[in-house]
C-alpha positions in Angstrom: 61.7 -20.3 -210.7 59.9 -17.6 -210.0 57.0 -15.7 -212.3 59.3 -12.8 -212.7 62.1 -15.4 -213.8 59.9 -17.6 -216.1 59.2 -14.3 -217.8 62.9 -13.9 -218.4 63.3 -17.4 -220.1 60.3 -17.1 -221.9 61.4 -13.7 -223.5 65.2 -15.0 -223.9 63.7 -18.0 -226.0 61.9 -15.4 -228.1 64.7 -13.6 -228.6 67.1 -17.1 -229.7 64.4 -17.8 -232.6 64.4 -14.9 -233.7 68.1 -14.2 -233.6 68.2 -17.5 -235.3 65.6 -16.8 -238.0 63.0 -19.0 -236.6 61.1 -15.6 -236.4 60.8 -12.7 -238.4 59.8 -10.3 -236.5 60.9 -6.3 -236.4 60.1 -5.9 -232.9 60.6 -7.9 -229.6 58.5 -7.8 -226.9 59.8 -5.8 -224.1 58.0 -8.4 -221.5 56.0 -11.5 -221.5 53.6 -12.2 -219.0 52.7 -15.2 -217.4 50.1 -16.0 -215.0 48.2 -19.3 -213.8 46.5 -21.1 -216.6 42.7 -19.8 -217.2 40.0 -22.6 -218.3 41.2 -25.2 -220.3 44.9 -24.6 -219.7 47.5 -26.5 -217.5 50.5 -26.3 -215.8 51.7 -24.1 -213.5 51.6 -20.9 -215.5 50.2 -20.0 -218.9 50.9 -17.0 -221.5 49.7 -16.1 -224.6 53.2 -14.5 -226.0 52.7 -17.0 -229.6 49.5 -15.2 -230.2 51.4 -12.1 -230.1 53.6 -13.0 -232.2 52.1 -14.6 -234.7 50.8 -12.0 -237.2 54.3 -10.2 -237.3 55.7 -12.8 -238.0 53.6 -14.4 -240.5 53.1 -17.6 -238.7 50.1 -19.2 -237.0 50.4 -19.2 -233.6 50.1 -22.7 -233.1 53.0 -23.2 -235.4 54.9 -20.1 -233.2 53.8 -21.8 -230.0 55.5 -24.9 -230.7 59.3 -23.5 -231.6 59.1 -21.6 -228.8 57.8 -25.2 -227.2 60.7 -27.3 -228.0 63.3 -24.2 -226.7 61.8 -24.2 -223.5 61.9 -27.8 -223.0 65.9 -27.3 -222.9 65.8 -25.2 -220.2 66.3 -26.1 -216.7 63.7 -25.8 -214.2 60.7 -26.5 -216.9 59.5 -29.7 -216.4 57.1 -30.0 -219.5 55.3 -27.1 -222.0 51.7 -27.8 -223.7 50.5 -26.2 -226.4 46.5 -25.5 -225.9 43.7 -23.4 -227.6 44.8 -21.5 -230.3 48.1 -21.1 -228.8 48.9 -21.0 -225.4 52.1 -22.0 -223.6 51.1 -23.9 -220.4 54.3 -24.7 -218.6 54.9 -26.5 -215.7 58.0 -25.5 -213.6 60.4 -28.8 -211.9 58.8 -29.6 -208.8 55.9 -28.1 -210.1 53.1 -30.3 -208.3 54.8 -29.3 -204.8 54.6 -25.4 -205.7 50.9 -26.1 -206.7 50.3 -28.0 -203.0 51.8 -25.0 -202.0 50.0 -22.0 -204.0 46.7 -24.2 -203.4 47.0 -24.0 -199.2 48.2 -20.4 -199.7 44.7 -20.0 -201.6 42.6 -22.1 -199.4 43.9 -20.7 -195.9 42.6 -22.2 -192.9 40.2 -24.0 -194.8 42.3 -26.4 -196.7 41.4 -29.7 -196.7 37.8 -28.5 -196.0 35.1 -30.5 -198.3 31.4 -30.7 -199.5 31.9 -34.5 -199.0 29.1 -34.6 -196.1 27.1 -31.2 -197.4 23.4 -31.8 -196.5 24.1 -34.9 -194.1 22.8 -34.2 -190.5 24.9 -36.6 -188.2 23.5 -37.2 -184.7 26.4 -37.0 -182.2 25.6 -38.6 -178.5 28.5 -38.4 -176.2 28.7 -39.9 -172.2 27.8 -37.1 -169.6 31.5 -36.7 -169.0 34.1 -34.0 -170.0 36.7 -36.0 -172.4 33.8 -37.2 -173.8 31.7 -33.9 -174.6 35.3 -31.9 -176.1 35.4 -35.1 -178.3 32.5 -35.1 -179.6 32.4 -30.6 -179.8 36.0 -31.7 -182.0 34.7 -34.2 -184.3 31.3 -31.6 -184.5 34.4 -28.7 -186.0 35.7 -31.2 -188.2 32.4 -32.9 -189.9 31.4 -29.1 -190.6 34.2 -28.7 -192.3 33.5 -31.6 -194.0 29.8 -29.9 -195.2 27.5 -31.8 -192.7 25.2 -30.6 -190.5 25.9 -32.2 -186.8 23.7 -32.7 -183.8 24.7 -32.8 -180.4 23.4 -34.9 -177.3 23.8 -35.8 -174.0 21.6 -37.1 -171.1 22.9 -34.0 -169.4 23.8 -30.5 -169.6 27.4 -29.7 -169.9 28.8 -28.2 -166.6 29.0 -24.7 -166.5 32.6 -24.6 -165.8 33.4 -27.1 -169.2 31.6 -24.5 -171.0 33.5 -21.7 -169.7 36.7 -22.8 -169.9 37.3 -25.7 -172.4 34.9 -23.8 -175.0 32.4 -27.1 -174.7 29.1 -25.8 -176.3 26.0 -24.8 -174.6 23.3 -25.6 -176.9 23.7 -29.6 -176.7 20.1 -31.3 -176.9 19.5 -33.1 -173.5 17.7 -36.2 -174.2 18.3 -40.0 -173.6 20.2 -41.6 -176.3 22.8 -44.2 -176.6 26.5 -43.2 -175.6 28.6 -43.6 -179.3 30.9 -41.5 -177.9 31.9 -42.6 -174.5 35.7 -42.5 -174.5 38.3 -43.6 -171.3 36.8 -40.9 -169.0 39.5 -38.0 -167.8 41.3 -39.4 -164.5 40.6 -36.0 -162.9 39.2 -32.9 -163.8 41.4 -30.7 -166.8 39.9 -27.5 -166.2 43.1 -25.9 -164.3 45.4 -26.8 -167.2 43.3 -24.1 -169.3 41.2 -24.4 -172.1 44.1 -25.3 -174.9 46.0 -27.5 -172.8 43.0 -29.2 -171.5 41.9 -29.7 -175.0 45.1 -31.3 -175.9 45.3 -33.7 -173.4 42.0 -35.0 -173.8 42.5 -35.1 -177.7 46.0 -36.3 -178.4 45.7 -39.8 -177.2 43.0 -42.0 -178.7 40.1 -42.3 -177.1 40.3 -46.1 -175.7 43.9 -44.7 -174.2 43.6 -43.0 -170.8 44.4 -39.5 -170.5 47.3 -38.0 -168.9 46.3 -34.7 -167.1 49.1 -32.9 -165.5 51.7 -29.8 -166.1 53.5 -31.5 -169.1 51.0 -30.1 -171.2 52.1 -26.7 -169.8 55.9 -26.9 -170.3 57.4 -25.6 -173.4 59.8 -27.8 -174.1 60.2 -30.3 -177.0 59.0 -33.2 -175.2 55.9 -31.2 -175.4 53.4 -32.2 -178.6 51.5 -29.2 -178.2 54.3 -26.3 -177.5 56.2 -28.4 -180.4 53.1 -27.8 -182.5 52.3 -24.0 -181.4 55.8 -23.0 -181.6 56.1 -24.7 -184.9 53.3 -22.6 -186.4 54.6 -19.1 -184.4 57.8 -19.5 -186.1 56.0 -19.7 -189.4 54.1 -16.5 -189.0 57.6 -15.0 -187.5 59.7 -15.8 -191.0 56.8 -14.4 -192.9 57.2 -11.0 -190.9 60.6 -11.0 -191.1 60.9 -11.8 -194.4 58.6 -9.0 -195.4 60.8 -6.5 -193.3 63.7 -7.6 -195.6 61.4 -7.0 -198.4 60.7 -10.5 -199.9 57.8 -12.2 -199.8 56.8 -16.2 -200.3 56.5 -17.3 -203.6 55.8 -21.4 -204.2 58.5 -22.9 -206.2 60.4 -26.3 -205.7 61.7 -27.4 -202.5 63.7 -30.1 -201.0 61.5 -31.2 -198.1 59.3 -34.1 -199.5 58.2 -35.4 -196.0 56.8 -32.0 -195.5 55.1 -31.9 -198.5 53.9 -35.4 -198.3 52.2 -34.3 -194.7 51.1 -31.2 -196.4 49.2 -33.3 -199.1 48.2 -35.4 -196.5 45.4 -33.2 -194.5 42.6 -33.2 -196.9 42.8 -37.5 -196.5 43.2 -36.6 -192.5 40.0 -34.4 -191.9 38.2 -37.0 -193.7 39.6 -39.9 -191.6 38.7 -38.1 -188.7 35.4 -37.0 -189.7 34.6 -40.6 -190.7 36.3 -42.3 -187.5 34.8 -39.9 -184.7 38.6 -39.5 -184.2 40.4 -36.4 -183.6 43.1 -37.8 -182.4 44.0 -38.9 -186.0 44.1 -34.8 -186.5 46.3 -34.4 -183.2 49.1 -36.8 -184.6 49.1 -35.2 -187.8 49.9 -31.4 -187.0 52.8 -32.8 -184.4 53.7 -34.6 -187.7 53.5 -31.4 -189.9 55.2 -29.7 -187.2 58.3 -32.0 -186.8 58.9 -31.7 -190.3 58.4 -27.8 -190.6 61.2 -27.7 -188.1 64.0 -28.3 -190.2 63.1 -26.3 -192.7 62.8 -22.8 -190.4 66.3 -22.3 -190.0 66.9 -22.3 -194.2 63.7 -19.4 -194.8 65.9 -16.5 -194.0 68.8 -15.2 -196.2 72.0 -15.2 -193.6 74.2 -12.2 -193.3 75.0 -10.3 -196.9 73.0 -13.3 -198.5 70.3 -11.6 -200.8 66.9 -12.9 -200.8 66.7 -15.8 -204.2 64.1 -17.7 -205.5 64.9 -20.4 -203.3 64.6 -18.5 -200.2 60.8 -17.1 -201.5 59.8 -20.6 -202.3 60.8 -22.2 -198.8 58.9 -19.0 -197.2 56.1 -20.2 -199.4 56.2 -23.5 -198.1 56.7 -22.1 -194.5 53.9 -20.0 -194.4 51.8 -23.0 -196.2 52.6 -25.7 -193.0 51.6 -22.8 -190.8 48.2 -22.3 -192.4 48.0 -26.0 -192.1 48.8 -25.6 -188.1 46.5 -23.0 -187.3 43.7 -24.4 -189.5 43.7 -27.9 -187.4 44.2 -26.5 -184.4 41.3 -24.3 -184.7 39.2 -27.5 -185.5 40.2 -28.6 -182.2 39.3 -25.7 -180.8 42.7 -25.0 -179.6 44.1 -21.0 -180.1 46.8 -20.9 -182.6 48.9 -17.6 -181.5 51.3 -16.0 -183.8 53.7 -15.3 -181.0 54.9 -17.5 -178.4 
């Protein structure tokens, strides 16, 4: 149910009470507006429409807030209404803590699941003179600043020029002796010709007692491909959304059948922090393959087909669409991986 819909309802359940007698009022409102709850409120959306009412029709408006309470209750699509202040309607829509996943990544962006869990914690990172080792530890540097602390980076030895240059590995790493904590199954042979992404990827994805596998699958864009599953997962997002808008609807969080993409969704806050705490960014690897597979089945249902007309369904899957992508391009930008829009 969309805002503009909930409006409707709201106003057709003014307009039963007072049909009814419930209220005695001379004039209807011509709209009611709704909008997220304000301070104290709850719920998906909030409006103040009682208070309105309330001195036509003679009633407080707590009292006007809850008949128009129990009518709403009946209708389909509103999970529960609460009564708040001196007489707000908070009302929270079926599927309502979804849409809220949802409207809160859409808020967020790129920065969802970020945290002031480590703010003001400077965490000394000391990787092995080798080049898995120093993208590991420049990856789990991203991530523990998104997480609020302050990270330090060292090495025995300056980063080669060409790791710098073309897997992004930073320059400003304090040389000074120090014991390896990061000293993961060193790269079989060098990555740099796969690029900086794919180069990345590889010596990410697998966990970092696993050896790496550093060869052209990382290039191919197929399916059996993590990496193209995940970019082209996230470029298809970004395409609906443009399409979408040239049909002239745009994404609006409502309820969706897609629960294990909701559950991986909800999942990326806990993520971050596990990889944050676990020097592990593999753990954030595995999860945007695992957003990404279950984006995939959604993409083809985004679109209205043919003479179809865009619903409330179709804006609330876009919603969700454009939400997983955000997700996408947020972690792979925390690997320092390039998220394009088209591929």
């Amino acid at each position: 149910m969309t805002p503009v819909e909930l409006s409707r309802t709201v106003l057709h359940a003014v307009r039963r009470a007072v049909d009814e007698g419930e209220l005695a009022v001379a004039v209807v409102p011509e709209r009611v507006v709704v909008a997220p709850p304000g301070p104290g409120g709850c719920g998906d959306y909030a409006t103040n429409v009682a208070l309105q009412l309330a001195r036509p029709a003679g009633q407080p408006a707590p009292a006007v807030a809850e008949l128009l309470r129990t009518r709403l209750l009946r209708t389909d699509g509103i999970s529960d209404v609460v009564v708040t202040g001196p007489g707000f309607l908070n009302i929270s829509l079926a599927g309502g803590a979804d849409a809220r996943l949802v409207r809160d990544i859409l808020r967020a962006g790129p920065r969802y699941g970020h945290s002031d869990a480590l703010a003001g914690q400077t965490i000394e990172l000391h990787a092995a003179p080798e080049v898995r080792a120093l993208v590991l530890m420049d990856a789990v540097a991203r991530v523990l600043r998104a997480q609020g602390a302050r990270p330090q980076l060292h090495c025995t030895r300056p980063p080669e020029d060409a790791w710098v240059r073309v897997l992004g590995v930073p320059e400003d790493i304090h040389v000074r002796p120090g014991r390896d904590a990061l000293r993961p199954v060193p790269a079989p042979v060098d990555p740099t010709p796969l690029g900086r992404d794919a180069a990345r990827w590889a010596l990410l994805h697998p966990a970092p007692h696993d050896r790496p596998r550093i060869g052209d699958e990382h290039l191919v864009q197929r399916e059996s491909n993590p990496l193209f599953r995940v970019r082209y997962a996230h470029a298809r997002s970004r395409a609906v959304v443009r399409n979408a808008a040239d049909l002239g609807f745009g994404p609006e969080p409502g309820p969706v059948n897609a629960s294990a993409l909701h559950q991986a969704l909800a999942d990326h806050p806990r993520v971050l922090a596990a990889t944050a705490a676990h020097r592990a960014p593999d753990r954030l690897a595995r999860h945007l393959v695992a957003v990404a597979d279950a984006l995939a089945p959604l993409l083809p249902s985004v679109l209205p087909l043919g003479d179809e007309k865009p619903s409330a369904a179709h804006r609330a899957r876009l919603a969700l669409a454009e939400a997983a992508g955000t997700v996408l391009a947020g972690g792979l930008s925390l690997l320092g991986i390039d998220a394009p829009a088209h591929l």
